[in-house]
PDB file of the backbone (N, CA, C, O) and the ligand in Angstrom, with CONECT records:
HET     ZN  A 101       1
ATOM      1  N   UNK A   1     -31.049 -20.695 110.407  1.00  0.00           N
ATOM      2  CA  UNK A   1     -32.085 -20.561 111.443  1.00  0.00           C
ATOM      3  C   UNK A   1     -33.326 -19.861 110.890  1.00  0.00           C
ATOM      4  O   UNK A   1     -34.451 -20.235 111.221  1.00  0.00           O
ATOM      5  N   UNK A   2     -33.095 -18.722 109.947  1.00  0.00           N
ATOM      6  CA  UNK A   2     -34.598 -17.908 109.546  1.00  0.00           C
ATOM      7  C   UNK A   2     -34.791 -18.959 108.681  1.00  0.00           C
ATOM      8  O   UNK A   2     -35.985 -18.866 108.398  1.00  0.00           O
ATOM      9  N   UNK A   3     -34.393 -19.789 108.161  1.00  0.00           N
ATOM     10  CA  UNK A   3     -35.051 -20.960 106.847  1.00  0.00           C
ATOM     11  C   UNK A   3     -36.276 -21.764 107.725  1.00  0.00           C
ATOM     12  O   UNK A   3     -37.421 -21.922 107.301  1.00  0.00           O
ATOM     13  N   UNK A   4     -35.708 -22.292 109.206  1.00  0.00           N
ATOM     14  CA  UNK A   4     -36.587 -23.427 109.811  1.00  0.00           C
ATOM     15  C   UNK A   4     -38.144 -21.922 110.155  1.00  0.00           C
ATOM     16  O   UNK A   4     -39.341 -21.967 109.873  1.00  0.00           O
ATOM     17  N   UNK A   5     -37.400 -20.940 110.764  1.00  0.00           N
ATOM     18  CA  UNK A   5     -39.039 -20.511 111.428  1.00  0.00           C
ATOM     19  C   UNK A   5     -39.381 -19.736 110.289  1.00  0.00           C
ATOM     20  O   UNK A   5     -40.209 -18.921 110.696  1.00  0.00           O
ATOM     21  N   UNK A   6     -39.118 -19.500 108.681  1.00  0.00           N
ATOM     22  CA  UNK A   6     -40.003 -19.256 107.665  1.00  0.00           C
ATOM     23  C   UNK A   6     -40.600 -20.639 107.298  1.00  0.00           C
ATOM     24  O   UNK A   6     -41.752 -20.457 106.903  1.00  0.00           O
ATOM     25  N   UNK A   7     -40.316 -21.741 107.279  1.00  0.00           N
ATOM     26  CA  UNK A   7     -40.493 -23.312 107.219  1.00  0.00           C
ATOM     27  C   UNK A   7     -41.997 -23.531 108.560  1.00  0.00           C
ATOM     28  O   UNK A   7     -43.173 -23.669 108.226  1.00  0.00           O
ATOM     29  N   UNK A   8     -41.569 -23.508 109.783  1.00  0.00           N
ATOM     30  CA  UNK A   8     -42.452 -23.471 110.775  1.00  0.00           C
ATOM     31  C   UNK A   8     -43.766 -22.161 110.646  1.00  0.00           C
ATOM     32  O   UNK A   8     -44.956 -22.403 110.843  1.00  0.00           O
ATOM     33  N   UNK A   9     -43.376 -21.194 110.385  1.00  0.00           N
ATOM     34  CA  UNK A   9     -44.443 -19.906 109.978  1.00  0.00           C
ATOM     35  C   UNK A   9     -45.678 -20.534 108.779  1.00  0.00           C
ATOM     36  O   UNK A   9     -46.828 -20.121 108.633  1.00  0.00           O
ATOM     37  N   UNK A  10     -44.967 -21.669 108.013  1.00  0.00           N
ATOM     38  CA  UNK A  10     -45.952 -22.183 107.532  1.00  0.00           C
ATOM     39  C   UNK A  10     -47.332 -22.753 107.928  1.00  0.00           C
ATOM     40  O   UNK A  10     -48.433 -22.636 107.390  1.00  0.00           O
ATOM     41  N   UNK A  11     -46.940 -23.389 109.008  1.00  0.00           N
ATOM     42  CA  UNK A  11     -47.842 -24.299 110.176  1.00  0.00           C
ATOM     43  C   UNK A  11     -48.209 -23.573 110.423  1.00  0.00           C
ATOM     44  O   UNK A  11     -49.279 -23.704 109.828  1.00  0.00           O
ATOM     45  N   UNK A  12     -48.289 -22.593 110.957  1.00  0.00           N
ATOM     46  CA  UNK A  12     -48.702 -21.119 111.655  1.00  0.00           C
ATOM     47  C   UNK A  12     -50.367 -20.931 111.714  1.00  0.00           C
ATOM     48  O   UNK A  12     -50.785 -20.950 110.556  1.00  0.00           O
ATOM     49  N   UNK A  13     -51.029 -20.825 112.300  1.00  0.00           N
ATOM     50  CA  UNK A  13     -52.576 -19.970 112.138  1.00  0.00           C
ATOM     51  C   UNK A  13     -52.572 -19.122 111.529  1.00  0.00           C
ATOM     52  O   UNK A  13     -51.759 -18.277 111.903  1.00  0.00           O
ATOM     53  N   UNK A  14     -53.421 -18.742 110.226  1.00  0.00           N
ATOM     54  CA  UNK A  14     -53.396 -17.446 109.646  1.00  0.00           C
ATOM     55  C   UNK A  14     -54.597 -16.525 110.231  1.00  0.00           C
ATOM     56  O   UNK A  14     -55.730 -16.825 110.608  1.00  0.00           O
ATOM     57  N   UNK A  15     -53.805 -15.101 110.150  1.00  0.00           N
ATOM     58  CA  UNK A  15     -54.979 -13.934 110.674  1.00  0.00           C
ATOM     59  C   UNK A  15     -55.598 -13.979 109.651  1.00  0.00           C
ATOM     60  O   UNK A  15     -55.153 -14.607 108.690  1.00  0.00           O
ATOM     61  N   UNK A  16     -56.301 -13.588 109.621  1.00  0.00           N
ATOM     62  CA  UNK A  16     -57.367 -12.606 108.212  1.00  0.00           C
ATOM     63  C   UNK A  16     -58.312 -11.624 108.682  1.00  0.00           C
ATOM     64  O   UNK A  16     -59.009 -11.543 109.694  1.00  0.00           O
ATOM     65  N   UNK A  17     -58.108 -10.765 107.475  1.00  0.00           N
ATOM     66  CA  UNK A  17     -58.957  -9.774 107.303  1.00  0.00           C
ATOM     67  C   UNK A  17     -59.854  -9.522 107.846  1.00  0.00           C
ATOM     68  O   UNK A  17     -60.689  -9.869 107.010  1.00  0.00           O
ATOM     69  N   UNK A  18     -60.667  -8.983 109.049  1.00  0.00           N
ATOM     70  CA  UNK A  18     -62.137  -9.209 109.323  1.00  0.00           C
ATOM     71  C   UNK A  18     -62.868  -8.620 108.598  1.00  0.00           C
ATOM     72  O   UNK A  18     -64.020  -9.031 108.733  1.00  0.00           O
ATOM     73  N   UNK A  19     -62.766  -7.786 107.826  1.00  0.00           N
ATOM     74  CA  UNK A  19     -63.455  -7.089 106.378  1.00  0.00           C
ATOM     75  C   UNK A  19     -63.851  -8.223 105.186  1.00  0.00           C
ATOM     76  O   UNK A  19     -64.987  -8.585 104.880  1.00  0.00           O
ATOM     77  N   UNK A  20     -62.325  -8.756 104.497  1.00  0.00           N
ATOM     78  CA  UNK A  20     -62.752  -9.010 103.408  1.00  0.00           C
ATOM     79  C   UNK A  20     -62.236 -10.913 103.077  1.00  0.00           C
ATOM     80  O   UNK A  20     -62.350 -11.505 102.004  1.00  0.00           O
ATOM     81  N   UNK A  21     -61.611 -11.548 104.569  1.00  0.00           N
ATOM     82  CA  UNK A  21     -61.256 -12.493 104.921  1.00  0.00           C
ATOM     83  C   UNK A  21     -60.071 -12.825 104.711  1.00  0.00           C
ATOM     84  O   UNK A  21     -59.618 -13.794 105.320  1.00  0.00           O
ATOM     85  N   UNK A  22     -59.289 -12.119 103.817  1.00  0.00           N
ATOM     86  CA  UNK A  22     -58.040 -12.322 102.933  1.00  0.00           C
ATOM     87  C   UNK A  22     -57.061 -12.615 104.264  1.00  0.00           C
ATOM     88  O   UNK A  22     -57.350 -12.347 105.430  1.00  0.00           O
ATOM     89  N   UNK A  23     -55.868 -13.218 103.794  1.00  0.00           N
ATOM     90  CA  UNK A  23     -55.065 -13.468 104.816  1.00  0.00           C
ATOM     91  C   UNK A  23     -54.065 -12.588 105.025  1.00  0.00           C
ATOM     92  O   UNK A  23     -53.388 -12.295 104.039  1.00  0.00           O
ATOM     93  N   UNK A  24     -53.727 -11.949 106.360  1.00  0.00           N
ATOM     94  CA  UNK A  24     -52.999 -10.871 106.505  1.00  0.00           C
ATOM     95  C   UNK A  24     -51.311 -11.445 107.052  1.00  0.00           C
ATOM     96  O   UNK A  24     -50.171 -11.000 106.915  1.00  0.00           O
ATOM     97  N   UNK A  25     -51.688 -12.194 107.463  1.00  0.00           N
ATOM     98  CA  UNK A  25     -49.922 -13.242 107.912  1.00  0.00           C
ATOM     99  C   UNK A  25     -50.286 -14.231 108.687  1.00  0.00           C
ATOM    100  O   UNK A  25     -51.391 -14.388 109.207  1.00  0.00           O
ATOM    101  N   UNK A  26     -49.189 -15.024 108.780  1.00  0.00           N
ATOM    102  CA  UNK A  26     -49.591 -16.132 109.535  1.00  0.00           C
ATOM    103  C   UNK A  26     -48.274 -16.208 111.136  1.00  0.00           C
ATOM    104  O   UNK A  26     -47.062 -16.202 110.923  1.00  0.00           O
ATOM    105  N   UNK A  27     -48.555 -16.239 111.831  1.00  0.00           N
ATOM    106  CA  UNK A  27     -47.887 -16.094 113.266  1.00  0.00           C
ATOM    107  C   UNK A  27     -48.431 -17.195 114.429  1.00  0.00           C
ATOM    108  O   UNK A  27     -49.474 -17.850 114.443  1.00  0.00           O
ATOM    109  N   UNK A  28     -47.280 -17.141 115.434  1.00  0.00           N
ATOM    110  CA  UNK A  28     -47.396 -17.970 116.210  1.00  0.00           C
ATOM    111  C   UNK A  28     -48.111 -17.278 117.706  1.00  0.00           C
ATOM    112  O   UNK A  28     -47.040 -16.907 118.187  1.00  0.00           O
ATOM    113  N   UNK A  29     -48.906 -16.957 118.505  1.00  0.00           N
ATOM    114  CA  UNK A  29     -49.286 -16.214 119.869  1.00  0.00           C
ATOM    115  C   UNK A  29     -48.613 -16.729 120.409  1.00  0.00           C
ATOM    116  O   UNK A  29     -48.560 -17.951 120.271  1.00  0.00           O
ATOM    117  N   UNK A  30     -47.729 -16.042 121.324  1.00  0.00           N
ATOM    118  CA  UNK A  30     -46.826 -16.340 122.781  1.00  0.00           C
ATOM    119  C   UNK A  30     -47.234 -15.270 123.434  1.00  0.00           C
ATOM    120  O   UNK A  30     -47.466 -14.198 122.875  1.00  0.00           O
ATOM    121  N   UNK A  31     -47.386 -15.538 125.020  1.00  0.00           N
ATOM    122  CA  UNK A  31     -48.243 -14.964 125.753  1.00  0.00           C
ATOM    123  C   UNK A  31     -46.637 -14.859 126.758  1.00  0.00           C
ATOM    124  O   UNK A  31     -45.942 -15.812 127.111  1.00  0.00           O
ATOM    125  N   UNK A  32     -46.405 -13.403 127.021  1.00  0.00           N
ATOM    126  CA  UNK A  32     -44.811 -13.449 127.713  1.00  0.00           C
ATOM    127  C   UNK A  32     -44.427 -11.922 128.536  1.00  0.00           C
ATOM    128  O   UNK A  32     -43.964 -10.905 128.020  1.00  0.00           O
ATOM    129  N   UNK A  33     -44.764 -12.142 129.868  1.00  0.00           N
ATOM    130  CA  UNK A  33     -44.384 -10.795 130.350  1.00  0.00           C
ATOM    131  C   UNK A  33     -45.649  -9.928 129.906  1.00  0.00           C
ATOM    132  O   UNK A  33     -45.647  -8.818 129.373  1.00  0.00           O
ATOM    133  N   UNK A  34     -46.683 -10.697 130.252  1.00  0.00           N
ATOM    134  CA  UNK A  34     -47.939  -9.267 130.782  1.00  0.00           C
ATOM    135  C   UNK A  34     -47.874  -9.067 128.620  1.00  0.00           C
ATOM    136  O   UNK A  34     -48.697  -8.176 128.411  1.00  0.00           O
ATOM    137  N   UNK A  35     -47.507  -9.345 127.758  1.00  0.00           N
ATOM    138  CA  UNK A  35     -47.631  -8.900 126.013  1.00  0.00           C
ATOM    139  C   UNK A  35     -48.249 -10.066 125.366  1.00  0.00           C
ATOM    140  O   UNK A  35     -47.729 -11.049 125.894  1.00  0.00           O
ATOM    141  N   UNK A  36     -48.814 -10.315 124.782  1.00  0.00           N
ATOM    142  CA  UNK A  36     -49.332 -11.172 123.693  1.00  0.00           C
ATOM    143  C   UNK A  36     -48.187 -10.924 122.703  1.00  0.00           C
ATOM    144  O   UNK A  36     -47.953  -9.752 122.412  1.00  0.00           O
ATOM    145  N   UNK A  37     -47.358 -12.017 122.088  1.00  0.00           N
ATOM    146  CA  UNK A  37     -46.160 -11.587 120.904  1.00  0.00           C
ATOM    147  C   UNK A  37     -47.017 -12.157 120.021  1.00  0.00           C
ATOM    148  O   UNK A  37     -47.721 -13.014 120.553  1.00  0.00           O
ATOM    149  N   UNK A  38     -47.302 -11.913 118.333  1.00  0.00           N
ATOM    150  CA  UNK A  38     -47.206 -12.526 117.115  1.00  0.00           C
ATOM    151  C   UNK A  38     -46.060 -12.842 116.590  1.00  0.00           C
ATOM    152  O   UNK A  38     -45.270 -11.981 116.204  1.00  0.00           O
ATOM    153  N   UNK A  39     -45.921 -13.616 116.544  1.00  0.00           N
ATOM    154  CA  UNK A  39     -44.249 -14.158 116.215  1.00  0.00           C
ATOM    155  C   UNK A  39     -44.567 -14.693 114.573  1.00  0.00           C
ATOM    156  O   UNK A  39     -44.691 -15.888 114.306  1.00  0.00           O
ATOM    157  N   UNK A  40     -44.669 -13.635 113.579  1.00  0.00           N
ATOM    158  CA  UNK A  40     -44.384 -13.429 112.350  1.00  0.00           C
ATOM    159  C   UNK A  40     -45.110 -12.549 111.468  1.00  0.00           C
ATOM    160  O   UNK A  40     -45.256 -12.449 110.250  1.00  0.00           O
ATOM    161  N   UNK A  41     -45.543 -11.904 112.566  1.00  0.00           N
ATOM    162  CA  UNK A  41     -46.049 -10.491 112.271  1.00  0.00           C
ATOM    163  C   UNK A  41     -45.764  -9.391 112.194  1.00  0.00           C
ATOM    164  O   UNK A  41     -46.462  -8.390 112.356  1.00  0.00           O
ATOM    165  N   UNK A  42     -44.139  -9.552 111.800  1.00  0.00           N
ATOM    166  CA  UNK A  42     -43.293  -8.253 112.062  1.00  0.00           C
ATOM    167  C   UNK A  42     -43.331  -7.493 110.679  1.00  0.00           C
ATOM    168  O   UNK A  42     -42.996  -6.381 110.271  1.00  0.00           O
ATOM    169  N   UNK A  43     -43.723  -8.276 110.322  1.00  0.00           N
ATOM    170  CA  UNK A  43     -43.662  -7.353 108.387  1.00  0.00           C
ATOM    171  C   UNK A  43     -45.459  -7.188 108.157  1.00  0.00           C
ATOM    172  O   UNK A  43     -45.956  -6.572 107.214  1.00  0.00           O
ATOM    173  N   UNK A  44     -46.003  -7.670 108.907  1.00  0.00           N
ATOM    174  CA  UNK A  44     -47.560  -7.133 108.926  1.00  0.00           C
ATOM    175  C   UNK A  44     -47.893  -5.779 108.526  1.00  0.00           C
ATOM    176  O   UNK A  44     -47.097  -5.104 109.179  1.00  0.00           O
ATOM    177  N   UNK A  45     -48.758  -4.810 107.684  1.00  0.00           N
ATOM    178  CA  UNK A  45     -49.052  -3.358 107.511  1.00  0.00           C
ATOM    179  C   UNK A  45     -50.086  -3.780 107.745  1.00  0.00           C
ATOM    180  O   UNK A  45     -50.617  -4.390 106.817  1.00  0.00           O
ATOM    181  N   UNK A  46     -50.899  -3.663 109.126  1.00  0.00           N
ATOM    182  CA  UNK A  46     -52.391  -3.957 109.477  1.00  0.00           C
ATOM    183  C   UNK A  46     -52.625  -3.152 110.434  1.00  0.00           C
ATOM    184  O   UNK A  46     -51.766  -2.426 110.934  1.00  0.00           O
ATOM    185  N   UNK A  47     -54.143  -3.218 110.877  1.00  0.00           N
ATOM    186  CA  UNK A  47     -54.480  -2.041 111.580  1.00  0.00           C
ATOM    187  C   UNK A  47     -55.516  -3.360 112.653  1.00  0.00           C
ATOM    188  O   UNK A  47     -56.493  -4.088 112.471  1.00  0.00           O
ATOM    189  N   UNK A  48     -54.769  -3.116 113.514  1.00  0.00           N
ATOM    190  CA  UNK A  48     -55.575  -3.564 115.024  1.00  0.00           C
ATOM    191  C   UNK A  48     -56.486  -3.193 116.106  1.00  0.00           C
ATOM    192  O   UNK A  48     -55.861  -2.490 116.901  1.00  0.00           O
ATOM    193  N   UNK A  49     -57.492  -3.338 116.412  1.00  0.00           N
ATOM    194  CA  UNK A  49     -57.936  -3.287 118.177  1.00  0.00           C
ATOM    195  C   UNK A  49     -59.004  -3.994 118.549  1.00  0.00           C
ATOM    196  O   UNK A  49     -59.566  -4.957 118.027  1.00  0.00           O
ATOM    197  N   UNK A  50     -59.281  -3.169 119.873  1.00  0.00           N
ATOM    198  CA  UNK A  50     -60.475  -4.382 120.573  1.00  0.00           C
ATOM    199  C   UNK A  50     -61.912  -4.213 120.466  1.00  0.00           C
ATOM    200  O   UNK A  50     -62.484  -3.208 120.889  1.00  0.00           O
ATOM    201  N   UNK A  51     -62.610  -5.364 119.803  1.00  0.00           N
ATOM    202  CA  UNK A  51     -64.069  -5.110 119.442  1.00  0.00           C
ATOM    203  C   UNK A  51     -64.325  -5.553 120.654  1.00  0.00           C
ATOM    204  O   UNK A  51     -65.129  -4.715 121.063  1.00  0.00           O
ATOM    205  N   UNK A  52     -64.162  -6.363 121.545  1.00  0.00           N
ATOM    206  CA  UNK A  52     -64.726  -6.243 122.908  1.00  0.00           C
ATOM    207  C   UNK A  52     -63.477  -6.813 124.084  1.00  0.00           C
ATOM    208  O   UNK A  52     -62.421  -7.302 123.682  1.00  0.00           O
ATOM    209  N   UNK A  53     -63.687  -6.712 125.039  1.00  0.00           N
ATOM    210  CA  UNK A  53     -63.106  -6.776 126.102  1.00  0.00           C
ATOM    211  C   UNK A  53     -61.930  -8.248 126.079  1.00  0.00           C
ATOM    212  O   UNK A  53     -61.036  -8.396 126.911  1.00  0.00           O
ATOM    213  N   UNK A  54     -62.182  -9.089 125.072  1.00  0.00           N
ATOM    214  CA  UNK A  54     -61.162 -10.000 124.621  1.00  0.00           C
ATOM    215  C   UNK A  54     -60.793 -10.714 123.499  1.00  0.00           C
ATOM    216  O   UNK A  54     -60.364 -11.864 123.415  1.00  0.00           O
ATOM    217  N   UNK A  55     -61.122  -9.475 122.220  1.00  0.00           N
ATOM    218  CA  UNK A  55     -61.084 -10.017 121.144  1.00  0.00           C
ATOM    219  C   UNK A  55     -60.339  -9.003 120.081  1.00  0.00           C
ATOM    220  O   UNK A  55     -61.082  -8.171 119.560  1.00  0.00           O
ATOM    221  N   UNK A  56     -59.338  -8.989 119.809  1.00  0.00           N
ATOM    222  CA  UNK A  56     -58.598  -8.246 118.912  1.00  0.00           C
ATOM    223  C   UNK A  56     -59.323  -8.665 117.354  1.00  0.00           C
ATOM    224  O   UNK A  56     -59.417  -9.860 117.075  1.00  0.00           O
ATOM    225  N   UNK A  57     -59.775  -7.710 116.467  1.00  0.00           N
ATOM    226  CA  UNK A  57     -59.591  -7.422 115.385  1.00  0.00           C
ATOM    227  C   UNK A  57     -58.856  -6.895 114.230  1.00  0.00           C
ATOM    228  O   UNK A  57     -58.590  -5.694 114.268  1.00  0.00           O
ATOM    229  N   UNK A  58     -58.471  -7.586 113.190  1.00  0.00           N
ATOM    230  CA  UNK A  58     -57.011  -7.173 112.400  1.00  0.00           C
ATOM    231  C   UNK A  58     -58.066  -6.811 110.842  1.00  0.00           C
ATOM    232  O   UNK A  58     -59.071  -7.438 110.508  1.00  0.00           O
ATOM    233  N   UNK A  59     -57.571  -5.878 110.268  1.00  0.00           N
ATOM    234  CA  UNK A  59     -57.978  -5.993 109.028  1.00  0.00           C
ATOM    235  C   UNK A  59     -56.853  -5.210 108.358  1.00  0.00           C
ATOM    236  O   UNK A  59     -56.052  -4.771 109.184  1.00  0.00           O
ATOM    237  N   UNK A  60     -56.567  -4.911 107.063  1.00  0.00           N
ATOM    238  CA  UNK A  60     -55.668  -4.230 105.996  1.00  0.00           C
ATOM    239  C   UNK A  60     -55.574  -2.897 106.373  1.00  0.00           C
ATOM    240  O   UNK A  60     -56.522  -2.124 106.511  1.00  0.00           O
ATOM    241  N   UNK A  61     -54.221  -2.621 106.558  1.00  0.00           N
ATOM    242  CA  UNK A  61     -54.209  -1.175 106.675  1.00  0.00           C
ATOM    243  C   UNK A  61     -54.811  -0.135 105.452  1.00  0.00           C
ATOM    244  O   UNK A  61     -55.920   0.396 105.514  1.00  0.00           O
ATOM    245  N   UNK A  62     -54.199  -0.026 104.748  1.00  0.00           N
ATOM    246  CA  UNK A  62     -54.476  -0.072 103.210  1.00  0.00           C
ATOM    247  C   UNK A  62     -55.776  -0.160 102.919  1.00  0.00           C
ATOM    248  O   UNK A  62     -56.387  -1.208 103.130  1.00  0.00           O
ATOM    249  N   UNK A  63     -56.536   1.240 102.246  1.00  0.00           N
ATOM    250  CA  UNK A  63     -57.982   0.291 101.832  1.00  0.00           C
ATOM    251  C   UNK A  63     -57.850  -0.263 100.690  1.00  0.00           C
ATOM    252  O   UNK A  63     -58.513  -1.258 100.397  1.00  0.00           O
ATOM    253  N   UNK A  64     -56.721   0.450  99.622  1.00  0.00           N
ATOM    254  CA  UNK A  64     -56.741  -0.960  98.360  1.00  0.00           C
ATOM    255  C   UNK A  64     -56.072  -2.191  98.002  1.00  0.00           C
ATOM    256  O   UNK A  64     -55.829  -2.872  97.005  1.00  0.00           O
ATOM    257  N   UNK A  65     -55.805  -2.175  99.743  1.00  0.00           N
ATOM    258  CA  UNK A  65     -55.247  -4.160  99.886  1.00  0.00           C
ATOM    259  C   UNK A  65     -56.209  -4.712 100.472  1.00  0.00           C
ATOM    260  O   UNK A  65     -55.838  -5.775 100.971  1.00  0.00           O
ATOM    261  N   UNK A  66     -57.313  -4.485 100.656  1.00  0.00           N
ATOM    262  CA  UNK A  66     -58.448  -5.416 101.423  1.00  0.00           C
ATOM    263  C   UNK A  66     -59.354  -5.119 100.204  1.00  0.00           C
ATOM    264  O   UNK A  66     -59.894  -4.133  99.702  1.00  0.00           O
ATOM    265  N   UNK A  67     -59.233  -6.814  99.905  1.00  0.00           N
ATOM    266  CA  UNK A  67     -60.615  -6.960  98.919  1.00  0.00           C
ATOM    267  C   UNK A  67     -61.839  -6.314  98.533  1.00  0.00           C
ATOM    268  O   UNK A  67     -62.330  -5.990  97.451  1.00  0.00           O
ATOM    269  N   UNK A  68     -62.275  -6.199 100.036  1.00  0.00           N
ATOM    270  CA  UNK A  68     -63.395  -5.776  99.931  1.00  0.00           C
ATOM    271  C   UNK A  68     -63.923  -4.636  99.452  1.00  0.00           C
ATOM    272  O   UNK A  68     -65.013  -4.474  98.902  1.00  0.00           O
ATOM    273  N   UNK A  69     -62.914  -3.707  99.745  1.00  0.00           N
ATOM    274  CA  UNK A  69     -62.549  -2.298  99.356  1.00  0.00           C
ATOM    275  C   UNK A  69     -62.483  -1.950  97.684  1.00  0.00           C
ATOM    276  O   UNK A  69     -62.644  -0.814  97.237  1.00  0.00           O
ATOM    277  N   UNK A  70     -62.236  -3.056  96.927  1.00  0.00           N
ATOM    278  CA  UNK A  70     -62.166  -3.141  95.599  1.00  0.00           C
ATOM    279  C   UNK A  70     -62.678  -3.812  94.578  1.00  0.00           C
ATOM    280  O   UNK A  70     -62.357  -3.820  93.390  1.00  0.00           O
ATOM    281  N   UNK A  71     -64.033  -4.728  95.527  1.00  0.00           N
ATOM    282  CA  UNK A  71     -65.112  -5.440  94.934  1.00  0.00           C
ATOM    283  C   UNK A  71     -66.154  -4.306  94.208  1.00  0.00           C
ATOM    284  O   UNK A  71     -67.195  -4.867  93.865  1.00  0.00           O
ATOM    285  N   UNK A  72     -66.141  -3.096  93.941  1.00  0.00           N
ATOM    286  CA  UNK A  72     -67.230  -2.202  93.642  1.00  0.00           C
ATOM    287  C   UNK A  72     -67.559  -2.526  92.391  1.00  0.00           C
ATOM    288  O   UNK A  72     -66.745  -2.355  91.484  1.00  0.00           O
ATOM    289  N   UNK A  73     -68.591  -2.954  92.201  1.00  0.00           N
ATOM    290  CA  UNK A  73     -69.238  -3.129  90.687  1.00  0.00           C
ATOM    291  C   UNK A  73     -69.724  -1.718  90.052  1.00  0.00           C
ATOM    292  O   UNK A  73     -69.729  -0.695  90.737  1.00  0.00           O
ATOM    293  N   UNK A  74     -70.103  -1.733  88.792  1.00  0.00           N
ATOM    294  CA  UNK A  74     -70.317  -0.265  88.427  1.00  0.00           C
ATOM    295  C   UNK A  74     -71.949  -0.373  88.917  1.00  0.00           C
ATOM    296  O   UNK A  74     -72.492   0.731  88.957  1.00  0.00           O
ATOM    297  N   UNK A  75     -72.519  -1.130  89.166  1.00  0.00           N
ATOM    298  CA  UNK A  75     -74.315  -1.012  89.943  1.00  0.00           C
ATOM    299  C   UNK A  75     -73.298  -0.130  91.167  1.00  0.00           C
ATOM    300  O   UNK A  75     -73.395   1.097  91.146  1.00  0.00           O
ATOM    301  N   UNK A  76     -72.498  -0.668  92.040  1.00  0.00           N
ATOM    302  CA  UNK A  76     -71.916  -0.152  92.933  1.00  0.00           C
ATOM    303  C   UNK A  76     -71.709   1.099  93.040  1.00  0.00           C
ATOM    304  O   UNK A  76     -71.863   1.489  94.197  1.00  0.00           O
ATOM    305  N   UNK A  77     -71.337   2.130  92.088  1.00  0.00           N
ATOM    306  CA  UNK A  77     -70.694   3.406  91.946  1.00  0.00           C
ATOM    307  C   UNK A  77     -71.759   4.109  91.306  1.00  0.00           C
ATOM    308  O   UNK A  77     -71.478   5.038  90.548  1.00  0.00           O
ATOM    309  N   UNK A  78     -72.944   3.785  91.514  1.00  0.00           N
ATOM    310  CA  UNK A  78     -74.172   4.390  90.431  1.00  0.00           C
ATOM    311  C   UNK A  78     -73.630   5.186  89.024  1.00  0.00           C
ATOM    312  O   UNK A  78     -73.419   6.336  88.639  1.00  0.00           O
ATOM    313  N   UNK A  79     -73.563   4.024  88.608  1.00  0.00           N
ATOM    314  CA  UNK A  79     -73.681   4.344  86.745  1.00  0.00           C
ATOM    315  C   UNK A  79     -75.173   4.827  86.189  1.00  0.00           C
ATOM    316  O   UNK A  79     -76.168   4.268  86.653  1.00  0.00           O
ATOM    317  N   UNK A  80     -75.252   5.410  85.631  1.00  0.00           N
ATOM    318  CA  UNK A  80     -76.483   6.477  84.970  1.00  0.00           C
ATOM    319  C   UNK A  80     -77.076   5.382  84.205  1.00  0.00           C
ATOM    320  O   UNK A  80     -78.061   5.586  83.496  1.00  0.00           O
TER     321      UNK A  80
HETATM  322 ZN    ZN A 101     -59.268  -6.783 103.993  1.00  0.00          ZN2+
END
C-alpha cells in the first residue's frame, strides 16, 4: 500500500519554496473536518503561514536548505 501512494505522490502538485523556488514536497490538499490535510507532507521541515487572508506560504525551514540563502557571491559578502 505505501508503494502505490509513494507511486501516486508522484502525480502530486509540488510546493516550493517561496524564497528560492526549490521544491519542498509534493502532496495531495484534502479539505476534511473544518483542516486543510497535505497528504505527503508529513516528512516536510518547512516553515508556514498566511501572507493574506487565503494564501498560505511555505518556504525551508533551514536557512542552508533554501537556495537562496546560499547563492552569496563574494561581491555579495563585500570582499575588499
Ligand atoms: Zn528556499
Amino acid at each position: 500500500m505505501r508503494r502505490i501512494g509513494n507511486r501516486l505522490l508522484r502525480l502530486a502538485p509540488a510546493v516550493r519554496c517561496e524564497r528560492c523556488g526549490g521544491v519542498l514536497f509534493r502532496a495531495f490538499p484534502v479539505l476534511s473536518g473544518g483542516r486543510l490535510r497535505l497528504y505527503g507532507a508529513e516528512r516536510a521541515v518547512v516553515r508556514v503561514a498566511f501572507s493574506s487572508r487565503r494564501t498560505l506560504v511555505f518556504r525551508h525551514e533551514a536557512a542552508d536548505a533554501c537556495e537562496r540563502e546560499i547563492e552569496l557571491t563574494v561581491a555579495d559578502l563585500g570582499a575588499p
